[in-house]
C-alpha positions, 0 to 999 in steps of 0.5 A: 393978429394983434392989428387984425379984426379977428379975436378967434384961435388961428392954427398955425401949422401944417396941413400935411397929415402925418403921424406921430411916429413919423414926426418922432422918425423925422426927428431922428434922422434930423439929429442923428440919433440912435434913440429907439421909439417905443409905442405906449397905448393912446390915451382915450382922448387923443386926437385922431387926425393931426391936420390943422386947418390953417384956412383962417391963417391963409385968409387972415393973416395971409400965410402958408407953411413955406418950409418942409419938416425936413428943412425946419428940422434941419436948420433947427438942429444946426442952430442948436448946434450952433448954439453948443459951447466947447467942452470944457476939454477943448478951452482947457487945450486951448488955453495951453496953447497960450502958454500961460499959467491958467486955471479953468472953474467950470459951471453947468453954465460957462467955463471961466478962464483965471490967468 
């Protein structure tokens, strides 16, 4: 976009129609959640159809969704995973393996071994 001659919005999305139900659905099968969706009234100016029109994305910028929403959520859910350090249970343990004297300070953030 940013070497391209078109300075108007460009959606970037997928032109599949789905509801919000079924992407909340998605969501928790991706993730194994045991979350409940509950239904709230819509509001007055909410947007009937979810299907972006991404011609301009295909003609400008030469683009098209290639993943499905099951496989994005997939690889979403495994990197945040991925991304999840130990609990603090876990170092501790490990820390023990290591037979020395150790105490551990742990933070919202990070866990800190002192030897």
């Amino acid at each position: 976009m940013l070497i391209s001659a078109c300075h108007e919005p460009v959606n970037i999305g997928n032109p599949h129609e789905m509801t919000i139900r079924e992407l909340a659905e998605a969501v928790i099968r991706a993730t194994g959640s045991t979350s409940k969706i509950v239904a709230k009234p819509l509001p007055i100016d909410d947007p009937k159809v979810r299907q972006p029109d991404i011609s301009r994305a295909r003609a400008v910028l030469h683009w098209e969704p290639r993943v499905s929403l099951e496989t994005g959520l997939q690889r979403t859910v495994a990197w945040f995973e991925a991304q999840q350090e130990p609990p603090i249970e876990v170092i501790d343990a490990w820390l023990e393996t290591q037979r020395q004297p150790v105490k551990t300070i742990a933070t919202r953030e990070a866990s800190y071994a002192m030897i």
